[in-house]
C-alpha positions in Angstrom: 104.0 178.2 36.9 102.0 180.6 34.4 103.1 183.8 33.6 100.4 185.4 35.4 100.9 182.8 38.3 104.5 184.2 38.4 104.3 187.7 38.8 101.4 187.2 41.5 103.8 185.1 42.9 106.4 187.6 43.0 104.3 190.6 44.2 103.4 188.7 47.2 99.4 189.3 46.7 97.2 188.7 50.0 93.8 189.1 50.4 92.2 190.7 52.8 88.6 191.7 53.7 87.2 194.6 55.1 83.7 194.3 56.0 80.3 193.5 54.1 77.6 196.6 53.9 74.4 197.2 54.5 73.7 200.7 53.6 71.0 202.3 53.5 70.3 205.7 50.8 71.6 208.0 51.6 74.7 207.4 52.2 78.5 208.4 51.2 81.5 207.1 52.0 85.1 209.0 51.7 88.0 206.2 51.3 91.3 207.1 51.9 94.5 206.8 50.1 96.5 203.6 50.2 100.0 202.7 49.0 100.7 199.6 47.8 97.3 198.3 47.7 94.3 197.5 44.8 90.9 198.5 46.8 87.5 196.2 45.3 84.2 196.5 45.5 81.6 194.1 44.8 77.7 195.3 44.6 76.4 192.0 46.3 72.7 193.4 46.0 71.8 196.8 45.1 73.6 199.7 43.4 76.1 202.5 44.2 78.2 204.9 42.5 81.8 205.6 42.5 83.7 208.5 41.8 87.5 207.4 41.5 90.5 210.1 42.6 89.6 213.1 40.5 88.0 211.4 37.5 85.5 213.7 35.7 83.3 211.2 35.6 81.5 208.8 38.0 81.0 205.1 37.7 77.2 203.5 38.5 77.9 200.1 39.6 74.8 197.8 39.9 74.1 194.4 41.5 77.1 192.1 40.3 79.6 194.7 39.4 83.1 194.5 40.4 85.4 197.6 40.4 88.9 197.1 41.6 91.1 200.4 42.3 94.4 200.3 41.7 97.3 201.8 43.5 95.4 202.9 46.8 93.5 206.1 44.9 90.9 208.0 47.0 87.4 207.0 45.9 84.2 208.0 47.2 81.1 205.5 47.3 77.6 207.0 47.4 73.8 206.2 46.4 72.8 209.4 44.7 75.0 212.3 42.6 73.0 214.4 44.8 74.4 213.3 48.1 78.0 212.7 47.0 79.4 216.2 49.0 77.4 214.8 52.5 79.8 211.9 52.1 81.7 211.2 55.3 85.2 209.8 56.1 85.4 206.0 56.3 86.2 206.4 59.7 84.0 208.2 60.8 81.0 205.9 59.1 83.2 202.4 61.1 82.9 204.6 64.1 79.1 206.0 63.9 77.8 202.7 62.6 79.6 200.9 65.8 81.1 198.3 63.5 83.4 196.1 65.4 85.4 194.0 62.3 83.1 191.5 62.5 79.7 190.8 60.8 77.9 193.3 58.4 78.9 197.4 58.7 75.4 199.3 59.3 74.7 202.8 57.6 72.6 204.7 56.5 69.3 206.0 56.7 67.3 203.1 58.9 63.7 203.9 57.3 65.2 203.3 53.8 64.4 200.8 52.1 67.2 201.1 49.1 69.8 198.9 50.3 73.2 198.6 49.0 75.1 195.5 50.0 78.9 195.6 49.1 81.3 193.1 49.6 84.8 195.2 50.2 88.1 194.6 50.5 91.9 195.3 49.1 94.4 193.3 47.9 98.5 193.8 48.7 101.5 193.5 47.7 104.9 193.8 48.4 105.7 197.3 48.9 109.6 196.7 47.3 108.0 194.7 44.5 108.1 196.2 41.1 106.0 194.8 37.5 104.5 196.4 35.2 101.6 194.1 35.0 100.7 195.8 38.3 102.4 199.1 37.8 101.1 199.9 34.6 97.3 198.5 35.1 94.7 201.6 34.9 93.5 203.6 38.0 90.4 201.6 38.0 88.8 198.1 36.3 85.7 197.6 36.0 83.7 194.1 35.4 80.2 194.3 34.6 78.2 191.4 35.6 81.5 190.2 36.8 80.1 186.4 38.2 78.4 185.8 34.3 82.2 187.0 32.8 84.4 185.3 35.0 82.2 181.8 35.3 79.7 180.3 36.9 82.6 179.3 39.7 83.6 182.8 40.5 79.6 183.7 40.8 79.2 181.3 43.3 82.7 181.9 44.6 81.1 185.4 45.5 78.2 184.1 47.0 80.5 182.5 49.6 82.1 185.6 50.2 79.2 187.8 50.7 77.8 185.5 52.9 81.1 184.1 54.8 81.7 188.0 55.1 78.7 188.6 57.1 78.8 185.9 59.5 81.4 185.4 62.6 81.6 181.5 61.9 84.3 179.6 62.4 86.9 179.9 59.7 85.3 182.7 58.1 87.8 185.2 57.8 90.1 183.0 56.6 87.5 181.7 53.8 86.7 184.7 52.7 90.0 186.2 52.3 91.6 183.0 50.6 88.6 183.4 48.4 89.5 187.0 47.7 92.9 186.5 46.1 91.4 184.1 43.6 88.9 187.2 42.4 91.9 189.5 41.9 93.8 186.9 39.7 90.6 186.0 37.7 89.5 190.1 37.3 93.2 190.7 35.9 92.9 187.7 33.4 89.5 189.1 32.2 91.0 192.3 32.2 93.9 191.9 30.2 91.5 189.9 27.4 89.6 192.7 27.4 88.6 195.5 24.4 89.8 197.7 27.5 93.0 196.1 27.9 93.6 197.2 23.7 95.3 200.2 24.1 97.1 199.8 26.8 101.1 199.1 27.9 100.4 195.1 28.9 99.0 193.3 25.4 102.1 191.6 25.5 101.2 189.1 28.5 97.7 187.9 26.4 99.6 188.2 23.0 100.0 184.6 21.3 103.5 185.4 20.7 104.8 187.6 23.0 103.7 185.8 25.8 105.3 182.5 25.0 109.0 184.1 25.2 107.5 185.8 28.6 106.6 182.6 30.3 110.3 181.3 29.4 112.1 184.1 30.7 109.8 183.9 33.7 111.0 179.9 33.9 114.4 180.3 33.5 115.8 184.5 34.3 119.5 183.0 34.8 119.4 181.7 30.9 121.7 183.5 28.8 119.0 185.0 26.8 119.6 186.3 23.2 116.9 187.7 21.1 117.1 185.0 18.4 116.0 182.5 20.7 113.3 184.7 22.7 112.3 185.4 18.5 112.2 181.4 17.8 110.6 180.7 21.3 107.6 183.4 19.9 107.3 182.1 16.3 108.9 185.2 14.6 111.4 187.1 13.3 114.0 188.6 15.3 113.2 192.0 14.0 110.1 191.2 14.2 110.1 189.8 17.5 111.8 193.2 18.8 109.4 195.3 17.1 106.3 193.5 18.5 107.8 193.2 22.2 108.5 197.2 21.9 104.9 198.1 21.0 103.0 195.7 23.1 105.2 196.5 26.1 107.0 199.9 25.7 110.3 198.8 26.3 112.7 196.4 24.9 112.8 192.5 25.2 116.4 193.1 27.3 115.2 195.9 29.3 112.2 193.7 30.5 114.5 190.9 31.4 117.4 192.9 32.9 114.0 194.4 35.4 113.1 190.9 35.8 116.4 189.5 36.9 116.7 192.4 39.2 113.1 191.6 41.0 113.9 187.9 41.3 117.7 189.2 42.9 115.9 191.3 45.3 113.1 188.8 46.6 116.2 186.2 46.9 118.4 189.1 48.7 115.8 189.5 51.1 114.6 186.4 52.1 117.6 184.3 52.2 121.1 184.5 53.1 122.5 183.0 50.2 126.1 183.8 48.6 125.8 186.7 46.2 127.7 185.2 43.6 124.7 182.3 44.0 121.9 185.6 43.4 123.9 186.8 40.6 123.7 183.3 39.2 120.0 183.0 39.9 119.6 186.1 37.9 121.7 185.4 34.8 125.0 186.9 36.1 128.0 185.1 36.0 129.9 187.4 38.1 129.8 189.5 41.3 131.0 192.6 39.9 128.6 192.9 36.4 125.6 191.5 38.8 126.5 194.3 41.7 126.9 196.8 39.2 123.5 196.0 37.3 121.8 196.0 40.9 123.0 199.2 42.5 121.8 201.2 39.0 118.4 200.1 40.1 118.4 200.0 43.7 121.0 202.5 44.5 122.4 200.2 47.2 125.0 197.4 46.3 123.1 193.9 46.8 125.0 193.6 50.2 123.8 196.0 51.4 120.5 196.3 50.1 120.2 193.1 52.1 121.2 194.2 55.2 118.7 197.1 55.1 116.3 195.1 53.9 116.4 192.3 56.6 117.0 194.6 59.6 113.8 196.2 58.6 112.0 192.7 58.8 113.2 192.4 61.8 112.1 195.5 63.5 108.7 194.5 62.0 108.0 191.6 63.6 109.1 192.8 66.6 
């Protein structure tokens, strides 16, 4: 599995759609805050503008734009700077509009004849599930033209979805939210290839070296890692291996593995009810005591009972 594969994987991403629009200028919309979700919306026809938590500045999205929100921010969605403060609450707008979860959501002013179609949805993940290629991402990305950037595939990829999302035909929703995961995957490869992606704390995952020893440790977290062969695995020096790993990631090659480990411990604490000496195996540990002492300085629970916590809430939940 690829590295981005991997962490995907691990975060336990679903799709899931919300509604397509037709609405009509003016209109605003208020979205609330979401934990533990990335919020996107794609202009299908049209234009709107988004204003994004308490960013100075709004963005103008037009007609096969994609702007994916990270970490559940507020945003507003409106068609003119002028009408932004007559935006109303999103539920308010489901209610008014008489939307029932299934077809096309309705708003607007009915004369108009500006039309903004949007294809929305969010994307989630594992609310226990830590990585800093989701953790660290920016509060917003934003694809311009994103079916010409990601492919010819993904363009027609969205086609499907704007249309599957506006129909009640059999097998839609589960079309179009299938569908949906695939654009979050593609937007964060484009992203992290991206001028925008320069500057930021997660160069390591595109960087030719860097991400070699990445993919291994992702492979393999019980190895024995040392850094001379994460430095040979990369093609460099081990200082220089350390030195690149520190400034592409901000933090150390053992830091990022020992978080790693501890992720892939958790996931197998929770969903199974395998030995803990076999976790702390999994995750590089040949012993109970180093593996429970590693594990409560993240989690503040010992991996016992971190699991028992963990499990009774699952139950409760699906009861």
């Amino acid at each position: 599995m690829d590295l981005l594969s991997s962490v995907l994987a691990h975060m336990k991403l679903t799709g899931t759609l919300y509604f397509r629009t037709s609405f009509t200028s003016p209109w605003g919309v208020k979205v609330p805050l979401h934990p533990n979700v990335s919020r996107f919306h794609y202009v299908h026809r049209g234009r709107c503008i988004v204003r994004v938590g308490s960013e100075a500045s709004p963005v103008q999205l037009e007609q096969g734009d994609l702007i994916i929100i990270n970490r559940g921010a507020e945003h507003t969605l409106f068609s003119d700077l002028d009408e932004e403060h007559l935006a109303a609450e999103l539920e308010t707008v489901i209610s008014e509009s008489g939307f029932t979860g299934y077809g096309t959501l309705v708003y607007g002013e009915a004369s108009s004849k500006q039309e903004s179609q949007l294809v929305c949805g969010h994307f989630a993940f594992d609310e226990n599930a830590k990585h800093p290629l989701i953790d660290k991402l920016p509060s917003y990305i934003l694809i311009r033209n994103y079916g010409d950037t990601a492919g010819s595939w993904m363009e027609h990829t969205l086609r499907i979805i704007g249309s599957e999302a506006a129909t009640d035909n059999i097998g839609a929703s589960l079309i179009s939210l299938k569908l949906s995961e695939i654009i979050f995957a593609q937007a964060l490869r484009v992203f992290l290839k991206s001028e925008e992606n320069s500057n930021s704390e997660l160069r390591g995952f595109v960087d030719s070296n860097i991400s070699k020893a990445l993919k291994e440790v992702h492979i393999d977290p019980s190895r024995s890692w040392n850094l001379g062969e994460l430095a040979a695995i990369a093609g460099l020096s081990r200082t220089g291996f350390v030195s690149r790993f520190t400034s592409l990631m901000s933090e150390t090659p053992l830091t990022y593995i020992t978080n790693w480990r501890m992720q892939v411990a958790r996931k197998m604490l929770v969903e199974s009810n395998a030995p803990i000496i076999e976790v702390a195996e999994s995750s590089g540990y040949q012993s109970e005591a180093s593996f429970g002492r590693v594990f409560k300085k993240h989690f503040d629970l010992a991996p016992a009972s971190y699991r028992r916590f963990n499990q009774s809430v699952l139950v409760d939940e699906t009861n």
